[in-house]
N, C-alpha and C positions, 0 to 999 in steps of 0.2 A: 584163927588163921594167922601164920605168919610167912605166907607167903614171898613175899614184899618186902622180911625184913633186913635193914641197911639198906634198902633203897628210899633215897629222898626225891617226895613228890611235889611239885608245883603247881597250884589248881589257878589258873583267874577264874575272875566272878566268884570266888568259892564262898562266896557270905553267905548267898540263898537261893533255892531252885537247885537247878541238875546241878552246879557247882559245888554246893554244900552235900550233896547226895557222896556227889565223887569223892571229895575228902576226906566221909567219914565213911563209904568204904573202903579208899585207899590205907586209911589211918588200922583199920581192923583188922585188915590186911597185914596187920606188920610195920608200913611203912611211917617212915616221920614225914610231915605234910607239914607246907609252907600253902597258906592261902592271903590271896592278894585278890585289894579293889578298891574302888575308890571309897567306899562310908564305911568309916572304923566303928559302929553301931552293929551292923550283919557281920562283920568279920571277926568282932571277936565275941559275937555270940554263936554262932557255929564255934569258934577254935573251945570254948567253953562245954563245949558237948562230948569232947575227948582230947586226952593229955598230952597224945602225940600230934596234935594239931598246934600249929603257933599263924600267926599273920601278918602282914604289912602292908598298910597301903601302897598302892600305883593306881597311875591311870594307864591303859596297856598303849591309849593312842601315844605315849611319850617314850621315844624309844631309849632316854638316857634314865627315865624313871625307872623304864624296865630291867635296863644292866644294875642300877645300884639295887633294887629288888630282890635280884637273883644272887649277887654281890651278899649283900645281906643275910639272906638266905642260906646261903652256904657255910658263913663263917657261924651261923647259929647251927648246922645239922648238915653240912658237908657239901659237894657237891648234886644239881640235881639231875639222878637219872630217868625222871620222867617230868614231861610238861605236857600240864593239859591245857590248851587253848579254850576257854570257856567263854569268857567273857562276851558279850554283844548285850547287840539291843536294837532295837524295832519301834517304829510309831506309822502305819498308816494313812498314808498322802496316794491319791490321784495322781497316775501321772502328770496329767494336765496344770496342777497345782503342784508339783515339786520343781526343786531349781536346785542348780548348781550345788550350792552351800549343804543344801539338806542330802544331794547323794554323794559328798564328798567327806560328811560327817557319821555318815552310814557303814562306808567305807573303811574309813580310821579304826571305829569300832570293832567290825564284824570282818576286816581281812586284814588290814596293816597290823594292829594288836595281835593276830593270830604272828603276823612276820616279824614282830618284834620280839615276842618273847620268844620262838623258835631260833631268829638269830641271835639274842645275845644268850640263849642255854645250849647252842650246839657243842662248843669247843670243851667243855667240860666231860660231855658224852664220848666224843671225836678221842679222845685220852684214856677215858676208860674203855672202849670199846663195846659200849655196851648204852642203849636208850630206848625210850618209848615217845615219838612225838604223836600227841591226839589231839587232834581237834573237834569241838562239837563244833559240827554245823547243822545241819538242818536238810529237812528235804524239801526247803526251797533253793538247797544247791542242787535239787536232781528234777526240778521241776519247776514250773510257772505258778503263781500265787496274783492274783487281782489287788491291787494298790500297795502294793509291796517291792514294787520294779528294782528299787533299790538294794531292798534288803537281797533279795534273790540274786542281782547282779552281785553282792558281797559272796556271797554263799557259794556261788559258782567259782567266783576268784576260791576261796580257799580250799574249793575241792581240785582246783587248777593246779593251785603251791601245793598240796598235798601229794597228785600223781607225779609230779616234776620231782620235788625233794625225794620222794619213794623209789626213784628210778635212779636219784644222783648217791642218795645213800647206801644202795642197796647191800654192798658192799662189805661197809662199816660194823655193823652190830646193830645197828641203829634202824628202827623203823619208824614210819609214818604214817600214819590211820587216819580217818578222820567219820566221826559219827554223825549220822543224818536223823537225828529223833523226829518226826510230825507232832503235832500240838502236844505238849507235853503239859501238865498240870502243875504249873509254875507260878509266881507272883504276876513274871511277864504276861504269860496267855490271865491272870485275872484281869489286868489293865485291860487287855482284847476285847474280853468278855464285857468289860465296862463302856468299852466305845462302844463297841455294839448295840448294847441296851440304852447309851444316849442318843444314839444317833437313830437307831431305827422305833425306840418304844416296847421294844421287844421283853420278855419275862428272861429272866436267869439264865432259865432252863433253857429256851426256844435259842437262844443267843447259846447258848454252850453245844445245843445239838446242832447248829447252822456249823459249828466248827470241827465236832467230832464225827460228822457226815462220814467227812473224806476217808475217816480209818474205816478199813471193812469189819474191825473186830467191833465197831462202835463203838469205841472209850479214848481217852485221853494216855498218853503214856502216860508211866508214870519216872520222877525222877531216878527211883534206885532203879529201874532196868536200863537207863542209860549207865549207869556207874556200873550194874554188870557188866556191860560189856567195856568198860573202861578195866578194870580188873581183868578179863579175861585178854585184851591187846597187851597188859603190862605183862602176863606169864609167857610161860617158855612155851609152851602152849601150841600161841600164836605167832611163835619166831618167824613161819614164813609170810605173814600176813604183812601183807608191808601195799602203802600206795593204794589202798582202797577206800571208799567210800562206803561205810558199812548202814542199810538203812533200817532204823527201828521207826516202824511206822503202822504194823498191825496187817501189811499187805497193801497198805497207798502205792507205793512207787516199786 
């Protein structure tokens, strides 16, 4: 496939899970791929998996990391005409036990990082007339999840900035998407899977089916069905698809 090619992509979190998924269909795609995240360990073991991949660390919560990132990026494979907002992260607290700190770093993560790299990759797009902004979120931005208030509070904000910029872009060339996968079969959900079975005693399996309940197809996404439909937002395709919330979840939500 070369779809994609001469467009440059920009994945966070792209070391491993859905991130690594998307890169390396982006990359097959045609496109040159820039993946960024904080442990140069997953990132250039994914970039190692195909040629048209390269990477750089950032942390996405720093927004000047993120300009010299993109900076970066560019002057290695040009402008970037797509940005995937991947990056988050999740740990499992009670409301009753969360504070301040813990949903202000939740936050950073899984919405600001989403504001960051969208704001300092827009004006390159805004030029060319032409972009893709994605974000993975989640379908705990299209719904309620038990001791996760936070995370869902995040995830709501970035389905928020997603219909706002979709409406303000609309315009431009430039569209805004953002992806709602349910449990996906990631590193992250095996952490889950692990608090689960300390915290309750529970077997593997009993702890992985307490979680895949929720899908009616009863399975686990998996990460390349998100990166398809990451692939299909980037084609011409999907030109009028702008400002949605698209949810891969098996029939959850």
């Amino acid at each position: 496939m070369t779809a994609l090619s001469g467009r440059h992509a920009v994945v966070t979190g792209g070391g491993t899970g859905v991130g690594a998924a998307i890169a390396l269909a982006l990359a097959e795609a045609g496109a040159s791929v820039t993946i960024s995240g904080r442990r140069e360990a997953p990132l250039a073991e994914t970039a190692a998996r195909h040629k048209a991949i390269s990477w750089i660390t950032a942390d996405v919560t720093d927004p000047e990391a993120v300009a010299d990132m993109l900076a970066r990026a560019e002057a290695q494979s040009g402008p970037a005409a797509i940005l995937v907002a991947n990056a988050g992260a999740a740990e499992s607290v009670p409301f009753s036990r969360m504070d301040a700190a813990h949903l202000r770093a939740t936050l950073e993560v899984n919405l600001t990082g989403v504001f960051n790299l969208w704001k300092a990759g827009l004006s390159p797009m805004r030029k060319a007339g032409w972009g893709r902004m994605i974000a993975v979120a989640s379908t705990a931005g299209l719904k309620g999840y038990p001791y996760v208030a936070d995370y869902c509070a995040a995830k709501h904000g970035v389905l928020g900035l997603t219909r706002a910029l979709g409406q303000e872009l609309a315009r431009t060339g430039i569209t805004v998407n953002a992806l709602c996968p349910g449990f996906t079969e990631t590193p992250l959900l095996e952490r889950s899977i692990a608090k689960i079975m300390d915290k309750t005693g529970r077997s593997r399996e009993e702890a992985s089916a307490s979680l895949s309940a929720g899908n009616p197809q009863g399975r686990f996404v998996q990460p390349e069905e998100v990166a398809g439909a990451v692939l299909w937002l980037c084609s011409e395709a999907a030109a009028a698809v702008n400002g949605q919330a698209i949810s891969i979840c098996g029939g959850e939500t």
